[in-house]
Structures are given as C-alpha cells and as structure tokens.
C-alpha positions in Angstrom: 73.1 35.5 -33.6 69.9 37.7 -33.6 68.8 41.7 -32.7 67.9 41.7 -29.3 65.4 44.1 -29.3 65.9 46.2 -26.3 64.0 49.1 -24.4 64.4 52.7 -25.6 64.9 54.1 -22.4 67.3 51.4 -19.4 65.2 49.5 -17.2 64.3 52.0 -13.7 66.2 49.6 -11.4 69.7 50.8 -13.5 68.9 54.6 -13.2 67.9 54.1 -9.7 71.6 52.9 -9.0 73.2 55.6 -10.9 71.2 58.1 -9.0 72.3 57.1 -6.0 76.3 56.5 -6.5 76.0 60.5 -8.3 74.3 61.3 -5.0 77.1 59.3 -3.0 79.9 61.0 -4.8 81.1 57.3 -6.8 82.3 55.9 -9.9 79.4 53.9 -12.0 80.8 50.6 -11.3 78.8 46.9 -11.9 80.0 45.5 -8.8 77.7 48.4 -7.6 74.8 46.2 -9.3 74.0 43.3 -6.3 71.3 41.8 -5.6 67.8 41.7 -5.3 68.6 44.3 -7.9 71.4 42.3 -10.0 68.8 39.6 -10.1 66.0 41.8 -11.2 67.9 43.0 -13.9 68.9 39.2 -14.9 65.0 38.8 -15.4 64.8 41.6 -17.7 67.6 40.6 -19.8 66.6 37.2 -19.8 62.9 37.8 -21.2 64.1 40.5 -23.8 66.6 37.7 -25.3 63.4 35.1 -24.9 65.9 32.5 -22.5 68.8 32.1 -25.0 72.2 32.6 -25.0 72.9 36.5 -27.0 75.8 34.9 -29.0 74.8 31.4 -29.7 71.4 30.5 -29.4 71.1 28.1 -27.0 68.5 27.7 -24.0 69.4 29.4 -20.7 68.2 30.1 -17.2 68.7 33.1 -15.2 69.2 31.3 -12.2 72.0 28.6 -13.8 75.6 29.1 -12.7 76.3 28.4 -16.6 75.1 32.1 -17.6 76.7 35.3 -17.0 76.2 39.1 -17.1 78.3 39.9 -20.6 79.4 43.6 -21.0 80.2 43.7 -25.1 82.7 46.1 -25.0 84.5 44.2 -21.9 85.1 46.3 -18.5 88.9 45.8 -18.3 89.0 48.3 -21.5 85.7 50.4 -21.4 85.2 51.5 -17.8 82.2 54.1 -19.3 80.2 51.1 -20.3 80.1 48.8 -16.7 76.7 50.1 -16.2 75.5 50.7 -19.7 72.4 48.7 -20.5 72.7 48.4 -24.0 76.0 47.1 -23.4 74.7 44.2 -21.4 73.4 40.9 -22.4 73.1 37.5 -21.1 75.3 34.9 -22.1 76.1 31.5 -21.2 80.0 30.5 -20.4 81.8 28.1 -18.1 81.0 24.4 -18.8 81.8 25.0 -22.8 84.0 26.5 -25.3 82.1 29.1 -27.2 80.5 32.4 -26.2 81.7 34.5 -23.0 83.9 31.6 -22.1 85.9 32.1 -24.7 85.6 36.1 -25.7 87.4 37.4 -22.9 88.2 40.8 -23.8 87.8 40.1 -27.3 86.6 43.5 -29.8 83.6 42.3 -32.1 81.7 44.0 -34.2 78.3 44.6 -32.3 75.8 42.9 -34.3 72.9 42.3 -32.0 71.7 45.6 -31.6 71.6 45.9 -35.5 68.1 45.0 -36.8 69.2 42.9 -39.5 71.6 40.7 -37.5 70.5 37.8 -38.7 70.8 38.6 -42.1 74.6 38.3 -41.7 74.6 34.6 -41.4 73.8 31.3 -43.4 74.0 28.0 -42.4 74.8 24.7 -43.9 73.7 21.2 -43.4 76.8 20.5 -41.3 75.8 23.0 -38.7 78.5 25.4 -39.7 77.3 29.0 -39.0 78.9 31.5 -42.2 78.9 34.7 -43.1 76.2 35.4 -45.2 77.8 35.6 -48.5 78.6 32.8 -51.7 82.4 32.8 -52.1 83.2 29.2 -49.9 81.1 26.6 -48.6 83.0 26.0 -45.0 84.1 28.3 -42.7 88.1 27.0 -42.8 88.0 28.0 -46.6 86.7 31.8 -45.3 89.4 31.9 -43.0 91.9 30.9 -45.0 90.7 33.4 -47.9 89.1 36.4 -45.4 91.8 39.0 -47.2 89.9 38.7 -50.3 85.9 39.2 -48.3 83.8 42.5 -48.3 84.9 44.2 -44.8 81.7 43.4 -43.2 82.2 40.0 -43.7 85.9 39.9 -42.7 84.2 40.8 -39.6 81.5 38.5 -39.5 84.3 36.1 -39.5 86.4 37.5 -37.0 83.1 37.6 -34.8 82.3 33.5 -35.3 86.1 32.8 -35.4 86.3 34.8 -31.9 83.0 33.5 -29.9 83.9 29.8 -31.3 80.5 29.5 -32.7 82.0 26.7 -35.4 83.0 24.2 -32.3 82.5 20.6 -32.4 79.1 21.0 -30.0 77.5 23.9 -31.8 78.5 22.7 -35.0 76.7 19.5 -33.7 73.8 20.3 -32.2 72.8 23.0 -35.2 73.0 20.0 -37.2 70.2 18.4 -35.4 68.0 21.3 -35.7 68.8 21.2 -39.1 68.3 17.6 -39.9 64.8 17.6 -38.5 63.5 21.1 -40.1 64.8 19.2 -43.5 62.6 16.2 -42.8 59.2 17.6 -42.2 59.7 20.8 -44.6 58.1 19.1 -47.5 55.4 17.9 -45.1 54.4 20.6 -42.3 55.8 24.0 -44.5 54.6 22.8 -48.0 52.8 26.2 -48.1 53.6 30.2 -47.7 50.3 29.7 -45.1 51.9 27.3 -42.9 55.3 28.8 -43.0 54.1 32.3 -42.2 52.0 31.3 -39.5 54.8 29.0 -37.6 57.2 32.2 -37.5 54.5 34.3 -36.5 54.1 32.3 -33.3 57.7 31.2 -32.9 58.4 35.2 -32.6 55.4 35.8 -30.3 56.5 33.0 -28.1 58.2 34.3 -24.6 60.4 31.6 -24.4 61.9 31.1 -27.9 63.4 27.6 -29.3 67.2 27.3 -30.0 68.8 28.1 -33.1 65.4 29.8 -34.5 67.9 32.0 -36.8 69.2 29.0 -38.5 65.6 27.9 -38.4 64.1 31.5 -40.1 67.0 31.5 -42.3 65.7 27.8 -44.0 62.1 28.1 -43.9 63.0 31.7 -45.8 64.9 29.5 -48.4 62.0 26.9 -48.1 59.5 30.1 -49.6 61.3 30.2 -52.6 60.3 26.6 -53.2 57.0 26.3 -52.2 
C-alpha cells in the first residue's frame, strides 16, 4: 500500500451533486452518483492512484468490470461517508481473493491517506508483504505472535491479514517484481545517481508500475549498499 495523495478541496462534480439533493430536500446517498458523472469521478480517482489498485498495487482500468468504487469505512455502517471523497478509492475485486473482494465491511486502520504509508511495510524475497518491523521473518509467525507487536503494527497485520494481501497470487507475482529488481540491482542501480533518478521518473510517471512500494522500499535498502 501507498498515500494516495488526494485534492484538498473534492472534485466539483461531487459538490455539484450534494448541492442539488440539499436543494431537492434528499439524503447524500452514492446511488445518487450515476453516470456520466459516476464515470467522471472514476477518471479522477483513477489518475490520482496512477491506475493501480489502492490496497494492492496492481494495474487497473476504469472501464474493467474487475474495479470498483471502495468506500473505506463501508456504507452498510457509515451512512455520513457514501459521498465523502476522501473516503473513496478505486479498488479492484471480483475475479480474485484479495482487496474489496474480500474486505466486505471490514474496519482497517486507514493508512493511505497517511503520508508515510509505505513506511509501514517491508517485503521479503518470497513476496510476502510485513509489517514494517524485525521481530519474525513471515507473516504466519506475526500472526501467531501479534499479542506481543507495538499496536500500530497489530494493526498493520490485521490490515494485510483482512485485505488478503499474503494470498498465493500476490504473494506470487510480488515475487516476480522482486526477483527481477534483484537481478539488475548490481548492474542498472550500482549508483545513488541512477537510483535517484529511476524513482524520480517512476513517481512523475501518470501511469505507475505495479508494486513500486515493494520496488522503493529495495532500491532504499539497495542505497545503503551502494
């Protein structure tokens, strides 16, 4: 997971809406939120998260029946919030395990509006995503032991354990990412230069590559080396 760095102010298309159902005497409600507008605001959400999934990582499209407008703090128990903008992301759900297909109505701790998200998490060279901290070396053996973790990373675990972010595919394809940034590290980020400069242009990039937390978080490690 990363910060998703959103607008101070919610996008005019939102306050629009909520003008209008205070003007038609109604509830702020998201099945209020159609389209073109829904759409609309699908774009916005889509560029701000740079076409990946909020929780995991992983490319999306706004237009893919595999995404889906995710309220954090879920509508069945926080009515307030349908219409909230900083309580809307993007996520993607259905065809997998992991994410909004498996959150439900699920109470995280909200970790993508904090600025130092990523700083939360490591990752290993199985693809395992962990809280960010050196008592265990898999994520069964935090589990197993969370009583004895800091609170903030009882809930990091809760978070990962809740969104599935440790499944078989994730797990998997992080692995991948990892493997290859292991190959060419001594190679094409040898130097503070060339590691600098590829995260410079990996953040100013409008659509961003998967996992690029796991990938920040080894290139940071990498600095140390180099």
């Amino acid at each position: 997971m990363r910060f998703i760095r959103k607008n101070q102010i919610e996008p005019q298309l939102l306050t629009n809406l909520k003008q209008r159902l205070i003007a038609e005497g109604k509830k702020f409600s998201f099945k209020e939120l159609i389209n073109p507008d829904k759409n609309d605001f699908r774009e916005i959400l889509i560029s701000e998260q740079k076409y990946l999934c909020c929780y995991c990582e992983q490319e999306i499209e706004n237009h893919s029946l595999r995404v889906v407008l995710e309220h954090f703090l879920p509508q069945s128990k926080f009515k307030v919030q349908e219409l909230d903008y900083f309580n809307l992301h993007l996520s993607c759900t259905h065809s997998n395990k992991h994410c909004d297909t498996v959150k439900s109505d699920e109470l995280i701790v909200n970790l993508l509006l904090h600025p130092d998200c990523a700083s939360f998490f490591k990752y290993m060279p199985t693809g395992e995503i962990l809280p960010n901290t050196h008592e265990y070396r898999s994520f069964s053996d935090f589990k197993a032991n969370i009583a004895s973790l800091q609170i903030r990373f009882q809930a990091v675990v809760h978070l990962i354990t809740v969104l599935d972010l440790n499944n078989l595919q994730l797990v998997s394809e992080r692995k991948k990412t990892f493997d290859d940034l292991i190959r060419v590290k001594d190679t094409q980020f040898d130097t503070l230069d060339k590691i600098e400069d590829y995260l410079e242009k990996e953040n100013a990039k409008a659509n961003s590559s998967r996992f690029p937390s796991l990938v920040e978080y080894l290139l940071n490690k990498q600095k140390t080396k180099v």
